[in-house]
C-alpha positions in Angstrom: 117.9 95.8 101.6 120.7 97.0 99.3 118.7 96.8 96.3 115.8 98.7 98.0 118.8 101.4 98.5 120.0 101.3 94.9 116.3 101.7 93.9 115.2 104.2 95.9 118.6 106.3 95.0 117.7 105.7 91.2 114.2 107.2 92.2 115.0 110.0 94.1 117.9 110.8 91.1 115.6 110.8 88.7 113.1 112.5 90.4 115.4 115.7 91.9 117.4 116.1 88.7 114.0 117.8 87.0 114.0 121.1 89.2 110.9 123.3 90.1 109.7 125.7 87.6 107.3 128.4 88.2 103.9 127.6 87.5 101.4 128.6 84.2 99.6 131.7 86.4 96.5 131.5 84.0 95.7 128.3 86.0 97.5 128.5 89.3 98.2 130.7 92.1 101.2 130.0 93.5 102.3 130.7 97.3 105.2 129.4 97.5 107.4 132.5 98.2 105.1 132.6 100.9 105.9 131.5 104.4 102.6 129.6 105.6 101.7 128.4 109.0 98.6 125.5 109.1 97.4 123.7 112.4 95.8 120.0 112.2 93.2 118.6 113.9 92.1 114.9 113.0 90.3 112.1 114.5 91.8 108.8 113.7 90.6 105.4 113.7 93.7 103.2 112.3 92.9 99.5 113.0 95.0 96.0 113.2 92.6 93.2 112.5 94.6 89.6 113.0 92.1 86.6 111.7 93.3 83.1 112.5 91.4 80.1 112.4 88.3 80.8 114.5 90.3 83.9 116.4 90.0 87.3 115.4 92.0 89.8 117.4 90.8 93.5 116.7 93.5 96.5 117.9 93.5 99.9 118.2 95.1 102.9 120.0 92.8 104.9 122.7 94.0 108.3 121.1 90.7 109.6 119.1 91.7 113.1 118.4 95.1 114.0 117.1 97.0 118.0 116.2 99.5 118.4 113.7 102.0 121.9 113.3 103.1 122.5 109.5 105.3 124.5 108.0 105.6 125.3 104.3 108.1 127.4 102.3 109.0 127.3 98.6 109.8 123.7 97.4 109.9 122.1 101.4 106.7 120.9 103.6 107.6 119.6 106.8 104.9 118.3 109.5 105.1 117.2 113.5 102.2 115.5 114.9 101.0 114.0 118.1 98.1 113.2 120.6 97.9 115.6 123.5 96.6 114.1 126.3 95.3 117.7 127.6 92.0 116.5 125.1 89.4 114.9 127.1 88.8 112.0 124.9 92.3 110.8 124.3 91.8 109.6 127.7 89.8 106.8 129.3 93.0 105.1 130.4 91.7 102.8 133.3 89.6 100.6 130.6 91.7 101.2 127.7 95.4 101.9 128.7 97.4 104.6 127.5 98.4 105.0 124.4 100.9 107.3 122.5 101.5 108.4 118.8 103.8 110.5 116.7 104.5 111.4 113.6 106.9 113.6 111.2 106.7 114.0 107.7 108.9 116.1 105.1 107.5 116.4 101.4 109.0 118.2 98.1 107.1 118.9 94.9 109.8 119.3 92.0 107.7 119.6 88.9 104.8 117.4 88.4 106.4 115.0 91.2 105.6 115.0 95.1 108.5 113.5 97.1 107.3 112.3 100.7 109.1 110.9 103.5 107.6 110.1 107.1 107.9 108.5 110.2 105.0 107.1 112.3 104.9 105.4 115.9 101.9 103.8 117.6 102.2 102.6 120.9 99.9 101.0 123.8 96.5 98.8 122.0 93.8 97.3 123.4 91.6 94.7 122.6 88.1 96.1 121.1 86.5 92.5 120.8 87.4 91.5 124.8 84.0 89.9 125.2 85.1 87.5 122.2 88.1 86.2 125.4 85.9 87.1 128.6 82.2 86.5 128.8 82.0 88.2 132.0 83.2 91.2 130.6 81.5 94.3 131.0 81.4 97.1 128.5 82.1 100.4 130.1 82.9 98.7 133.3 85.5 96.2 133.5 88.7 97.6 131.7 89.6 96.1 127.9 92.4 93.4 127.1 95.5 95.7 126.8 99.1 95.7 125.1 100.4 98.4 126.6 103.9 97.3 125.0 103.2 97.2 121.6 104.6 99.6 119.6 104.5 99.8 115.9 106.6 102.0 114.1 106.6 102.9 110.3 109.9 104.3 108.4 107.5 105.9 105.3 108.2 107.1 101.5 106.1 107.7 99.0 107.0 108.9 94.8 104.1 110.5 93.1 103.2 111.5 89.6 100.9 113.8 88.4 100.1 113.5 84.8 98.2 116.6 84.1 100.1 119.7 84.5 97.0 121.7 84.7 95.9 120.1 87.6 96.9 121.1 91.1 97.0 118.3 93.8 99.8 120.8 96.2 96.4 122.7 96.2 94.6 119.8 98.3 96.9 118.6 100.1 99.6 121.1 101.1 97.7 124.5 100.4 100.9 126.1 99.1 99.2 126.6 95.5 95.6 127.8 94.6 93.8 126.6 91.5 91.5 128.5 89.4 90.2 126.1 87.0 88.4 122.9 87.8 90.6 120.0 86.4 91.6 116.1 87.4 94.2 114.2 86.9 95.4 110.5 87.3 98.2 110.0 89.8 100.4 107.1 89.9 102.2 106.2 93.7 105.1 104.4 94.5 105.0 103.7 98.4 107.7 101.8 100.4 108.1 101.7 103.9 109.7 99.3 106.7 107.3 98.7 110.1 108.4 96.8 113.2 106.7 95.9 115.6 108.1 95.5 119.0 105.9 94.2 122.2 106.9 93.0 125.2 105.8 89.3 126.5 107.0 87.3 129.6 109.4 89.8 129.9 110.8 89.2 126.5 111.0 91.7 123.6 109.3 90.3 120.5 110.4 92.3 117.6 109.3 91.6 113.6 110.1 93.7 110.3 107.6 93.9 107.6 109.1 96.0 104.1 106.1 97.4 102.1 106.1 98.3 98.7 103.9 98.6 96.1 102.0 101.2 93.5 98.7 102.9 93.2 96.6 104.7 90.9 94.3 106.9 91.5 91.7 110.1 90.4 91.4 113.2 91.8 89.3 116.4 90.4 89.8 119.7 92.0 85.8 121.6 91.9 86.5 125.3 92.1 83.2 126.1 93.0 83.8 130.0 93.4 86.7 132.0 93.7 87.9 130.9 97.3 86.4 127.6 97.6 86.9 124.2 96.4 85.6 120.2 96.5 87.8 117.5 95.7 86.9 113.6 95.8 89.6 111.4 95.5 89.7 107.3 94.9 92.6 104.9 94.4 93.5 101.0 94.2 97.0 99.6 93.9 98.4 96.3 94.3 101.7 95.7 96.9 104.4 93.5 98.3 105.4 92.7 102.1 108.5 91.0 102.7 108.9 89.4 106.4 112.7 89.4 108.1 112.0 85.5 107.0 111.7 86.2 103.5 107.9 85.5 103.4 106.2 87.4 100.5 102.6 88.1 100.9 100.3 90.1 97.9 99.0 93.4 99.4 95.4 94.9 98.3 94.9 98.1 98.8 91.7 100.7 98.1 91.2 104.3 99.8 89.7 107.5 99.0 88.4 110.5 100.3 86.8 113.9 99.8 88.3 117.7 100.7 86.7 120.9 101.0 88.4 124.1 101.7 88.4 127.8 101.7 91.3 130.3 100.7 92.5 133.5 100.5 96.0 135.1 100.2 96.3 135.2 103.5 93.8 132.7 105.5 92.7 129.3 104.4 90.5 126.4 106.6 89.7 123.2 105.8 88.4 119.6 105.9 89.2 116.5 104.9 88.2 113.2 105.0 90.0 109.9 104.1 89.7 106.3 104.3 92.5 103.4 103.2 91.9 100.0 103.6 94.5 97.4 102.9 94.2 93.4 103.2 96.8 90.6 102.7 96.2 87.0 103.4 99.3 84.7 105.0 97.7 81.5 104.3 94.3 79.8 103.5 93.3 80.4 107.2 94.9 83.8 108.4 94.1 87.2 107.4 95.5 91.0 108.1 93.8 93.7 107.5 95.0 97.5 108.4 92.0 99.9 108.4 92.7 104.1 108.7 89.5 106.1 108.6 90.3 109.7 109.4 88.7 113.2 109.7 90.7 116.5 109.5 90.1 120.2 110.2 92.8 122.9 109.3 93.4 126.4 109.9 96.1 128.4 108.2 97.7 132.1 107.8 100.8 132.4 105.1 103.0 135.5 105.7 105.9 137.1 103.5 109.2 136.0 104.9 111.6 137.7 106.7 114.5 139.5 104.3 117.0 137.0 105.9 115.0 134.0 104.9 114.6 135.1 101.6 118.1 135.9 101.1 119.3 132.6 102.7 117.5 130.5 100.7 118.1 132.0 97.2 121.6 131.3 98.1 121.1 128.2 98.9 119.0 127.1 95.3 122.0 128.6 93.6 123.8 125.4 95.3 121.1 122.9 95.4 119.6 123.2 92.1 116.1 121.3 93.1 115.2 123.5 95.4 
């Protein structure tokens, strides 16, 4: 763990030491000075798929629609979301349990990098292949196998590249920036995270840490097919590590992609995405993980000139902190 430190110090260095220059405005737009306010709405499907032997355990959360608040200003992107359980089908809980989910995430774009760090928890599964355990079961009827203990948390970073300057990815994902020429780049990803995983059995708390690392490369193209709308399909595969608290190392396949479309204006902008990530990694000759995320978004947003004292305040404070 003290390397990862060293390493990830040596990244994020490297990575703040280049700070944020204003952008060609023959191909961008940038909002940036701009205060902007965006609301998420996703469904989620993130799966745990466990195959041992001639068992296969398949888990998932009962949460199916998710909200996210954002707030963007200058250099900073920072993002809370949950699963309100106000929405009618996060609920269900007699045959599937209750589950819970949050998740907070804080990103930076110096140059043509994208800094991300994030925090995710999952907690309360149930078992979506119960007839596989109990014959008798009945769908719709008889409630699902559940974990209502088992919580997995994720401790996320993530170090992008993108190598064409003419090409706008803040545009896609964080809407802080508008492109007016269609482009694509390649962007390389270095992701590292830690997830544990706690549950609770025979009283006992179980706990295991898995560290994550590995790079990805990907496409992206940015379609602006008129003046306030884009398309932008994205695909990626990358290779990975995961180190168990026993020092196990396991090779990590990963492939994902996705497609945007969006509208924008100076001052409104709405959205939708869709993404899928699929990653695989084999323990031995007879077990088999698998961590599937399929997910749909829709997002509205409204940017805003900041108050003086914002302004003010933060121009200070880039005088100090020269990345920002």
């Amino acid at each position: 763990m003290r390397i990862y430190s060293y390493y990830l110090f040596f990244i994020l260095s490297s990575v703040l030491a280049n700070s944020q220059t204003k952008r060609d405005s023959t191909n961008f737009i940038s909002y940036e000075s701009d205060i902007m306010i965006r609301s998420n709405f996703y469904t989620n499907r993130e799966a745990y798929f466990y195959t041992y032997e001639n068992n296969n355990i398949h888990l998932v959360t009962n949460n199916k629609i998710y909200t996210s608040l954002s707030l963007d200003y200058e250099v900073i992107s920072v993002a809370i979301g949950f699963a309100p359980n106000i929405i009618s089908r996060n609920k269900n809980d007699s045959l599937k349990g209750k589950s819970s989910f949050t998740q907070i995430s804080f990103s930076m774009f110096p140059k043509n990098f994208i800094q991300t760090f994030g925090y995710k928890r999952n907690k309360g599964f149930y078992l979506t292949n119960t007839i596989e355990y109990d014959p008798n079961w009945r769908e719709g009827i008889d409630p699902y196998i559940q974990f209502p203990d088992l919580e997995i948390q994720e401790f996320l970073g993530s170090t992008s590249y993108v190598f064409n300057k003419n090409f706008s990815v803040k545009s896609i994902y964080y809407q802080n920036e508008w492109q007016k020429i269609s482009s694509g780049s390649l962007i390389t990803s270095l992701d590292y995270n830690l997830t544990v995983t706690r549950d609770k059995i025979d009283g006992k708390i179980n706990r295991d840490n898995l560290f994550n690392f590995g790079i990805n490369i990907g496409y992206h193209y940015n379609w602006i097919v008129s003046k306030n709308v884009n398309i932008s399909p994205h695909i990626y595969v990358g290779l990975g590590g995961k180190s168990e608290t026993e020092n196990n190392m396991y090779l990590d396949k990963r492939t994902g992609g996705g497609l945007f479309v969006g509208y924008n204006t100076d001052r409104f902008l709405f959205g939708s995405k869709i993404n899928l990530s699929f990653s695989r990694y084999k323990i031995n000759s007879g077990e088999r993980v698998e961590n599937d995320i399929i997910n749909g978004l829709f997002y509205i947003g409204f940017r805003f000139k900041p108050p003086k004292v914002i302004s003010k305040n933060y121009d200070n404070l880039q005088k100090k902190v020269p990345f920002l």
